[in-house]
VEXVOKE-524807 format. One line per 5 residues: number of its first residue (from 1); their letters; for each residue x, y, z of N, C-alpha, C. Coordinates in Angstrom, 1 decimal, always signed. Example, Ala and Ser with C-alpha at 12.3 -4.5 7.8 and 13.67 -1.06 7.14 Angstrom:
1> as> +13.2 -5.7 +7.8 +12.3 -4.5 +7.8 +13.2 -3.3 +7.8 ~ +12.8 -2.2 +7.1 +13.7 -1.1 +7.1 +12.9 +0.0 +7.9
! end
This chain:
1> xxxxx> -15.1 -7.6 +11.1 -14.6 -7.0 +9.8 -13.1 -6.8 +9.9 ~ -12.2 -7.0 +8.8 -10.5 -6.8 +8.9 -10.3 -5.3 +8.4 ~ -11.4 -5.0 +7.2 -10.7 -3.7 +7.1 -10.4 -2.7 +8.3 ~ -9.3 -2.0 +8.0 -9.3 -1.0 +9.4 -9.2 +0.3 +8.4 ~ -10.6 +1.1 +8.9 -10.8 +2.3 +7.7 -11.0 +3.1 +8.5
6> xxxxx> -9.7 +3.9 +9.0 -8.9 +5.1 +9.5 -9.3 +6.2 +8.9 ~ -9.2 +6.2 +7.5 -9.9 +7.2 +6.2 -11.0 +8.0 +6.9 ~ -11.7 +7.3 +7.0 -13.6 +8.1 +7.5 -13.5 +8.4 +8.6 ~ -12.7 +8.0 +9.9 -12.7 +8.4 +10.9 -11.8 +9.7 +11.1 ~ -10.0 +9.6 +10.7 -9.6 +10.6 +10.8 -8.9 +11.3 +9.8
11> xxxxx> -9.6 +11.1 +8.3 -8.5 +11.6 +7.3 -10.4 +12.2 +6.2 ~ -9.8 +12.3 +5.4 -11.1 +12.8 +3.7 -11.2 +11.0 +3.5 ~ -12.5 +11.3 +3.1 -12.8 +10.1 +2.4 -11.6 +9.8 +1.5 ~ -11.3 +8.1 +0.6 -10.5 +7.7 -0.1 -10.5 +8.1 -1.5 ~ -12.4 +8.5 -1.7 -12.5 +8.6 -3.3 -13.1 +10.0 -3.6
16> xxxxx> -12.3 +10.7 -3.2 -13.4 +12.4 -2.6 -11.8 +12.6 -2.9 ~ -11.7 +14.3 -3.7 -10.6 +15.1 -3.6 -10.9 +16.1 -2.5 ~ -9.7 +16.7 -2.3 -9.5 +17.4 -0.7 -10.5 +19.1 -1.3 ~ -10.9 +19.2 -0.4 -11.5 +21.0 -0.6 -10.3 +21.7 -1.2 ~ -9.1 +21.4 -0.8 -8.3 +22.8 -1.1 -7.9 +22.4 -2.7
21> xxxxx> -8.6 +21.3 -3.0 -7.8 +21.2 -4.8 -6.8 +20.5 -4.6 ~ -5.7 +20.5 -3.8 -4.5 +19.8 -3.4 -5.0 +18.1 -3.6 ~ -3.9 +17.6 -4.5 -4.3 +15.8 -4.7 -3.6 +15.4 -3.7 ~ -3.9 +14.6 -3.0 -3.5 +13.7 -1.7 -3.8 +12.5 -2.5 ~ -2.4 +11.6 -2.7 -2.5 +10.2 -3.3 -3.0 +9.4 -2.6
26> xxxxx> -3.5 +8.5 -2.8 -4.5 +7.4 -1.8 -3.6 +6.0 -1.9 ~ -3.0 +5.8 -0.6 -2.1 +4.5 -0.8 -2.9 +3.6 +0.4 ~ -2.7 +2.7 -0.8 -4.2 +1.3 +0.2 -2.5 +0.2 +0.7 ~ -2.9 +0.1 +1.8 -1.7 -1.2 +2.8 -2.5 -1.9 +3.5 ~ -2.2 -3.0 +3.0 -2.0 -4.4 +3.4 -0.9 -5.2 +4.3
31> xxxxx> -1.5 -5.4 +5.6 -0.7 -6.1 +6.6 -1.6 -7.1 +7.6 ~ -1.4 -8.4 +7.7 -2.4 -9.1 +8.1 -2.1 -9.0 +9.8 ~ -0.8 -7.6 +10.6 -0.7 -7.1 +12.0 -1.4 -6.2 +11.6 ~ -2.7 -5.9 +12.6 -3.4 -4.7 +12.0 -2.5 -3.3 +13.0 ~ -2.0 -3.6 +13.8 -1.2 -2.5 +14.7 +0.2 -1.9 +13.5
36> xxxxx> +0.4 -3.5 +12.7 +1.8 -2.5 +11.7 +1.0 -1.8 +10.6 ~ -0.1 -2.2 +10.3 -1.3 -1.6 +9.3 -1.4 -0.3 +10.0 ~ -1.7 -0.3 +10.8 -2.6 +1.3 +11.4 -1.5 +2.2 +11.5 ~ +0.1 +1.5 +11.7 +0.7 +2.7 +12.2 +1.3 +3.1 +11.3 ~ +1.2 +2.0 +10.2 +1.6 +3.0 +8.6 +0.7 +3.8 +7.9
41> xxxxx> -0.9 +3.4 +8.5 -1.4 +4.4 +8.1 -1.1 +5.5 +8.8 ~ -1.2 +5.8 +9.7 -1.0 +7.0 +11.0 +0.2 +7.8 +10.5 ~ +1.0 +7.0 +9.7 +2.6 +8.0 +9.6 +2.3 +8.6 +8.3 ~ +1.3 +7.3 +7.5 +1.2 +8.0 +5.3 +0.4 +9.8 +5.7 ~ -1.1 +9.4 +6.8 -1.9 +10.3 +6.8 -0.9 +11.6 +7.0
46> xxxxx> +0.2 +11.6 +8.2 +0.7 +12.9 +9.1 +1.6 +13.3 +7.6 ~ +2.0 +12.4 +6.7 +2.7 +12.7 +5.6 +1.7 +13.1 +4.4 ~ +0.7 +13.5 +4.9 -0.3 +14.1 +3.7 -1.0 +13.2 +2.6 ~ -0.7 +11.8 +3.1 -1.0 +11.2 +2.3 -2.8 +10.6 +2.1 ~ -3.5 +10.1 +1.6 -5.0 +9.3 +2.0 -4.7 +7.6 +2.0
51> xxxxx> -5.4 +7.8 +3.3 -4.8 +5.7 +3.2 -6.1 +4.8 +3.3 ~ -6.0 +3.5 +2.8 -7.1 +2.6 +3.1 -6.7 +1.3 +3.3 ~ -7.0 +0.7 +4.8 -6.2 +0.2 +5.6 -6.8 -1.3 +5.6 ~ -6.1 -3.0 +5.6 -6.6 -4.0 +5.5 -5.7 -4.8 +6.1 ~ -6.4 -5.9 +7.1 -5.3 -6.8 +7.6 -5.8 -7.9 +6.8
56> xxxxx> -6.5 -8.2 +5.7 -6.8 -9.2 +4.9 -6.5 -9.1 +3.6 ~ -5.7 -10.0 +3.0 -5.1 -9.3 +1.6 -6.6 -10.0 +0.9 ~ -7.2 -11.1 +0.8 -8.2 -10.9 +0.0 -9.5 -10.2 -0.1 ~ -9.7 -9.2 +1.2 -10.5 -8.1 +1.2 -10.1 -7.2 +1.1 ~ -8.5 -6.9 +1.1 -8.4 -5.4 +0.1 -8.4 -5.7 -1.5
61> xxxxx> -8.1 -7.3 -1.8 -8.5 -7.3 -3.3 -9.8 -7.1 -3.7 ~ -10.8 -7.5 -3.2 -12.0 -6.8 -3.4 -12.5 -5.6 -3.5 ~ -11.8 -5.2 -2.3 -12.3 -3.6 -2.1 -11.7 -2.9 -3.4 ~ -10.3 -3.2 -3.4 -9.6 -3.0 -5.0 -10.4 -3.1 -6.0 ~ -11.2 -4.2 -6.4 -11.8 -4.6 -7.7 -12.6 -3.2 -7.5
66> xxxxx> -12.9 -3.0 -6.9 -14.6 -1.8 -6.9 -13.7 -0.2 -7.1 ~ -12.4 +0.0 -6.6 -11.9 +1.0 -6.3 -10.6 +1.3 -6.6 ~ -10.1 +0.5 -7.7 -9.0 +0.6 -8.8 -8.4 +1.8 -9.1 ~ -9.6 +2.7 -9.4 -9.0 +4.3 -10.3 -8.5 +4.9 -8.9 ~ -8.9 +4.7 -8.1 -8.5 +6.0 -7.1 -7.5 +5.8 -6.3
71> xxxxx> -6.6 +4.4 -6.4 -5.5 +3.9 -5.5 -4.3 +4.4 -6.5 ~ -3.5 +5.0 -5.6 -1.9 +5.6 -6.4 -1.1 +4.8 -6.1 ~ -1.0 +3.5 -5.1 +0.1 +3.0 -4.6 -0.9 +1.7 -3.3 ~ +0.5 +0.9 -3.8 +0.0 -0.4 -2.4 +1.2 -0.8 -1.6 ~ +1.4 -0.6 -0.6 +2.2 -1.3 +0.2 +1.6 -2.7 +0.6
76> xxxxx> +2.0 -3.1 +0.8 +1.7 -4.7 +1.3 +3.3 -5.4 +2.1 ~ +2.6 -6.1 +3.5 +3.4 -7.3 +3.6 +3.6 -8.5 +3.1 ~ +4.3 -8.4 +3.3 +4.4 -10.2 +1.9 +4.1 -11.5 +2.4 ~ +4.7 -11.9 +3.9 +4.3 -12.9 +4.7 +2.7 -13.0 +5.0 ~ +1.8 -13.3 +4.6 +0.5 -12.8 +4.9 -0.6 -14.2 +4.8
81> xxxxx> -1.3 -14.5 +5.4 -2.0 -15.7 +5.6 -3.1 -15.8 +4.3 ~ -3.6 -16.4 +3.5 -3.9 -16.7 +2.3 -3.9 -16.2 +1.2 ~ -3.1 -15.0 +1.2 -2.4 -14.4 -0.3 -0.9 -13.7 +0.0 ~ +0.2 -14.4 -0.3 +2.0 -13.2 -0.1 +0.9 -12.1 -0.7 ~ +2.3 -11.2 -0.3 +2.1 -9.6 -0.9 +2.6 -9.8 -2.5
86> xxxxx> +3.3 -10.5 -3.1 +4.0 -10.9 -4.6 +3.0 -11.4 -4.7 ~ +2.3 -12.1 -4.8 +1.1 -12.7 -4.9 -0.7 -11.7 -5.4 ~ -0.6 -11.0 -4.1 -2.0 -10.0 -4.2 -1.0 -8.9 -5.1 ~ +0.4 -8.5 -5.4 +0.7 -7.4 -6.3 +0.0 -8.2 -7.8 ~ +0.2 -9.2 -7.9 +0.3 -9.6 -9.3 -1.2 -9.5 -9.8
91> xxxxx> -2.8 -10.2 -8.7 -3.7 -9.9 -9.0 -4.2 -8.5 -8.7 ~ -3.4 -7.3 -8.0 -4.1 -6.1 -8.4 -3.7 -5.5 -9.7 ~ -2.3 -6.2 -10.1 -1.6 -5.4 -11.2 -2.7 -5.4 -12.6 ~ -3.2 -7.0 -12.1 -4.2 -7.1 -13.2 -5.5 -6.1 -13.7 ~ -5.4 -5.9 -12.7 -6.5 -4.7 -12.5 -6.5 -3.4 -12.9
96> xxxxx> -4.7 -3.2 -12.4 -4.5 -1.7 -12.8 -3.1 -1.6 -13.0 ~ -2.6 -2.3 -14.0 -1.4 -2.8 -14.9 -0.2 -2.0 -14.1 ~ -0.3 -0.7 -13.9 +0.9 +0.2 -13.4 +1.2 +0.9 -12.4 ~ +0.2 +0.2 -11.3 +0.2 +0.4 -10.2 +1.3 +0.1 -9.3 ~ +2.1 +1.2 -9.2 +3.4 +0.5 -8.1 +3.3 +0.3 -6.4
101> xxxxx> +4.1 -0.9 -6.6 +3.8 -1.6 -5.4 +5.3 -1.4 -4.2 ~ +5.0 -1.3 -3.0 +6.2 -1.2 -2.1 +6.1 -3.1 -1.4 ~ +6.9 -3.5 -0.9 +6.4 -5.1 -0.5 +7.8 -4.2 +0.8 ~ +7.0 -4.6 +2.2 +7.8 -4.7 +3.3 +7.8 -6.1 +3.9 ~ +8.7 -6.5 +4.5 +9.0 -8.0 +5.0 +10.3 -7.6 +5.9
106> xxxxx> +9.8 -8.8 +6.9 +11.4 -9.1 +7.6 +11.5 -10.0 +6.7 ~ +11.1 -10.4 +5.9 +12.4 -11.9 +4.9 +12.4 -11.4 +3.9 ~ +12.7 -10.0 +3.5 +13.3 -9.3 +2.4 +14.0 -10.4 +1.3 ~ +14.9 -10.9 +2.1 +16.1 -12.3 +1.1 +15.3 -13.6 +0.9 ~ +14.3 -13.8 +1.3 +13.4 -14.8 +1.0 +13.0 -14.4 -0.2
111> xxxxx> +12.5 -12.9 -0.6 +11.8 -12.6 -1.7 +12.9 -13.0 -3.2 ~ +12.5 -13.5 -3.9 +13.0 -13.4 -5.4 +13.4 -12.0 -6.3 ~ +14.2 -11.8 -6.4 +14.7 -11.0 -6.6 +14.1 -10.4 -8.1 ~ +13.9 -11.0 -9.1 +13.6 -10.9 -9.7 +12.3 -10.2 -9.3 ~ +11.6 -10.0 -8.9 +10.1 -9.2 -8.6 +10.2 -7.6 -8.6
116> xxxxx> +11.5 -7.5 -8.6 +11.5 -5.7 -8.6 +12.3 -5.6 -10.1 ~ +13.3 -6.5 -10.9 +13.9 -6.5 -11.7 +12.7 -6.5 -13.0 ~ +11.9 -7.7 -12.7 +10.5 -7.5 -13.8 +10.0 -6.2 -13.6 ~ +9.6 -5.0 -12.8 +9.2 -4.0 -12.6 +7.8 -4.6 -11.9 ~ +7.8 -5.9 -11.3 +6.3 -5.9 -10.2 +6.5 -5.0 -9.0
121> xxxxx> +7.7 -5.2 -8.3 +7.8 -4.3 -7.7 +8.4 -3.2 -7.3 ~ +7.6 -2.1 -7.1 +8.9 -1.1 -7.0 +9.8 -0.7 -6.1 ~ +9.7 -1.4 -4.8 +10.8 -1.6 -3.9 +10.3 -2.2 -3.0 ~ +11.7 -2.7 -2.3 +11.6 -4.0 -1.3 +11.7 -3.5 -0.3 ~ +11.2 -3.1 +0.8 +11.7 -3.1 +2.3 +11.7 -3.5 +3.3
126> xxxxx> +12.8 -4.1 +4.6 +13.2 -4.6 +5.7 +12.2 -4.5 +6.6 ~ +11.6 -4.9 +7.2 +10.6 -4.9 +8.7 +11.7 -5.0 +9.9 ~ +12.0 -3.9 +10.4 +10.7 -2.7 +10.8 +11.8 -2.0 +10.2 ~ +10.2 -1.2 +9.1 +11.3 +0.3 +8.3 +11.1 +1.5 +9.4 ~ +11.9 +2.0 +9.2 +12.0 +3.2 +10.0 +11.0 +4.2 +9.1
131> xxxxx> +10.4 +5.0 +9.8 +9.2 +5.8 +9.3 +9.6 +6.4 +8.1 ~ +11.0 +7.6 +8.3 +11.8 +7.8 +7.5 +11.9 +6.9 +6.3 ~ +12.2 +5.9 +5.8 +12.5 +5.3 +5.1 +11.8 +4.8 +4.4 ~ +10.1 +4.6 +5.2 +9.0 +4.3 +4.5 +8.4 +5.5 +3.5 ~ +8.7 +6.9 +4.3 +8.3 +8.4 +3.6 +8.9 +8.2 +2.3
136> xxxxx> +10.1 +8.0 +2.3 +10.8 +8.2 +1.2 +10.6 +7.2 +0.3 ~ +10.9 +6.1 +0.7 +10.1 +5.4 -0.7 +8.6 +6.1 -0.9 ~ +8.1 +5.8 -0.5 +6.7 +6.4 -0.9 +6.7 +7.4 -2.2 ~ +7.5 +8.6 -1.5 +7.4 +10.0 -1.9 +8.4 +9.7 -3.6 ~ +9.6 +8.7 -3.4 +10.2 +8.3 -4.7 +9.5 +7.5 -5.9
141> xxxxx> +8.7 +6.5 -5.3 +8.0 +5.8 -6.0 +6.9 +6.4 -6.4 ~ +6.0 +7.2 -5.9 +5.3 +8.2 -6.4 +5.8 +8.9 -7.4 ~ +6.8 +9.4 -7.2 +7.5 +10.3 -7.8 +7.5 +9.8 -9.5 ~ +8.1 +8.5 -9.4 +8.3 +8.0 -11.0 +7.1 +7.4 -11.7 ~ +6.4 +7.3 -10.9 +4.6 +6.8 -11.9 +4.1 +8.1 -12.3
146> x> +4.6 +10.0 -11.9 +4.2 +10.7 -12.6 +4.7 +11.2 -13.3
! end
């Protein structure tokens, strides 16, 4: 199995709100390294956030189809073996038109520029982002979808 579902082991379920009433956004990432997968989940969780974790971009599009309403955000790698991250943004978009998307890459300048200018995506970031830098996107791009 590719998913790596961290969620049930050390966080609240993905589609369950927290006991305290407190909304914890659920950001689903996509990385076909499952070590760069797990350790962005490990930093979203310690950042309060709920994650659901895939080194397969066509089994988190699945998992997606079934679980659309309850995803606030997707990171994705873009270099990824049978779907880019530009690629699986555009088939979840379909799903859930305003879902903003983060795309990390080391070939940032490979990506077309145009993909954040259309509003597919809402930021581009360098491999390896500094944890920092992943918070803060997160916490900004969140920020503007409410």
């Amino acid at each position: 199995m590719n998913k790596t579902d961290l969620t049930s082991k050390q966080g609240p379920d993905p589609n369950k709100p927290t006991d305290s009433g407190d909304y914890q956004p659920l950001v689903l990432v996509v990385d076909d390294d499952g070590m760069v997968g797990s350790m962005t989940g490990h930093c979203l969780r310690r950042s309060g956030y709920r994650t659901q974790i895939f080194d397969d971009p066509k089994e988190a599009l699945e998992w997606f189809g079934e679980n659309a309403a309850a995803v606030d955000l997707l990171i994705s790698d873009q270099n990824m073996p049978g779907l880019v991250g530009t690629d699986l943004a555009v088939a979840i978009r379909k799903k859930k038109r305003n879902l903003p998307v983060i795309i990390c890459s080391g070939y940032v300048d490979a990506i077309d520029p145009k993909v954040t200018e259309n509003g597919l995506i809402a930021q581009l970031l360098s491999k390896p982002t500094p944890t920092h830098v992943l918070l803060s996107a997160v916490k900004n791009v969140l920020a503007k979808k409410a």
